[in-house]
C-alpha positions in Angstrom: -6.6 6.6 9.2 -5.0 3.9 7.3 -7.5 1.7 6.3 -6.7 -0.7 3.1 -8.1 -0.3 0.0 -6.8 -3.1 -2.1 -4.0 -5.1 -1.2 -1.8 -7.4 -3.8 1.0 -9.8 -2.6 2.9 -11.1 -5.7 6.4 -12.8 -6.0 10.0 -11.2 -5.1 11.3 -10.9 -8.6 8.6 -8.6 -9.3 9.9 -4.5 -8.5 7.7 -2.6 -6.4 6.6 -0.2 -9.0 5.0 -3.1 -11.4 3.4 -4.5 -8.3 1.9 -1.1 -7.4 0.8 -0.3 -11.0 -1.5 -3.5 -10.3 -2.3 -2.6 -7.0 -3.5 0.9 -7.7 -5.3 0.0 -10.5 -7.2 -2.6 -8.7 -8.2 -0.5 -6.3 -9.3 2.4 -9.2 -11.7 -0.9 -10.7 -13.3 -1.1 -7.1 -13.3 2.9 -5.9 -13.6 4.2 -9.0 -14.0 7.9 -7.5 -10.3 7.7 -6.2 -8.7 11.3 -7.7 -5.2 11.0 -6.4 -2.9 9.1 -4.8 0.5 9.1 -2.7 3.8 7.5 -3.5 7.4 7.6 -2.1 10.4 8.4 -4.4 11.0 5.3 -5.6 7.5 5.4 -8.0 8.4 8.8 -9.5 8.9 6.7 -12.9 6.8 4.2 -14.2 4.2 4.6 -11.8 3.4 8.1 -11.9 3.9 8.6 -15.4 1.0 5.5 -15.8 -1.9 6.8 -13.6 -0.9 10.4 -14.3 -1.0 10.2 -18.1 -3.4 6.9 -19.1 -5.5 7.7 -16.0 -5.2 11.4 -15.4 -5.2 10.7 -11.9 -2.6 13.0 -9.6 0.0 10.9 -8.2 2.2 13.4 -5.5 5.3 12.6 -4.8 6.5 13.0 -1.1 9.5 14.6 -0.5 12.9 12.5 -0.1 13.8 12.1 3.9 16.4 13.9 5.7 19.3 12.5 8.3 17.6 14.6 10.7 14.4 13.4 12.5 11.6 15.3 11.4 7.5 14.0 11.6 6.3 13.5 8.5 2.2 12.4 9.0 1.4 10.7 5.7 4.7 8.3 6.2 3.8 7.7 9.3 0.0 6.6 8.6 1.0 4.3 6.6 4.0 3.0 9.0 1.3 2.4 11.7 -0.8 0.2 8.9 2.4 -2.3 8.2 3.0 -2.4 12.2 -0.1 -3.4 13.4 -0.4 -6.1 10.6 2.5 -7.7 11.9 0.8 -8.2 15.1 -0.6 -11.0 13.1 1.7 -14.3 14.3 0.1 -15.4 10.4 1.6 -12.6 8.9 5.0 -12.6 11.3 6.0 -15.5 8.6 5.6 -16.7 5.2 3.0 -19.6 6.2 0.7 -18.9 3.2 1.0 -21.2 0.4 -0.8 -19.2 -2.4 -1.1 -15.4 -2.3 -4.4 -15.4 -2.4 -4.3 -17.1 1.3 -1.7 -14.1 2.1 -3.6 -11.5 0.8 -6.9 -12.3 2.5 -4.9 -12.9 5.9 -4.0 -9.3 5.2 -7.3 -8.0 5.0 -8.4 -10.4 8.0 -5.4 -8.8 10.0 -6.6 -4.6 9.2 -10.5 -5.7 9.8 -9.5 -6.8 13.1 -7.5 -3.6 13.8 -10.0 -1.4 13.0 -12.3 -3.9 15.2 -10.4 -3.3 18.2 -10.1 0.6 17.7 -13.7 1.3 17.5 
């Protein structure tokens, strides 16, 4: 459905996989029941190997993307998410001083979606 479970904005110098060991383990210390999770290719490494061997939680991998067009439904739930948030004219630009502000205008952005849709 797409529906956000923890969201984390931190600072460009930070790669993606640090940020989302952070991310994902936020959102284990408020859903603790979480069992698995999804990634792209680019957290086979440090990501995986942390939830999947300090965590034991299963971390699946989805397959790398072809040149030819081909549906893939778990990309594209999460593709959806991203592009209604930047319906958001708050979100279109970096107007947030702290990330705290941007991080809670994210959350104010999906409540609002999922508002409108039921």
């Amino acid at each position: 459905m797409g529906n956000l479970l923890c969201v984390h904005i931190h600072a460009a110098n930070i790669h993606d996989t640090k940020g989302g060991v952070y991310t994902f383990e936020k959102a284990l210390y408020r859903y603790p029941t979480i069992i698995a999770g999804l990634a792209d290719q680019g957290y086979r490494g440090i990501f995986k190997n942390t939830f999947e061997i300090f965590h034991n939680i299963r971390i699946d991998i989805s397959p790398r993307i072809k040149n030819d067009f081909e549906v893939q439904p778990t990309r594209w739930v999460v593709e959806r998410t991203f592009g209604w948030m930047t319906w958001d004219r708050r979100l279109s630009k970096d107007y947030e001083i702290k990330s705290f502000y941007a991080e809670t205008m994210c959350i104010i952005s999906n409540l609002h979606t999922l508002l409108r849709r039921f």
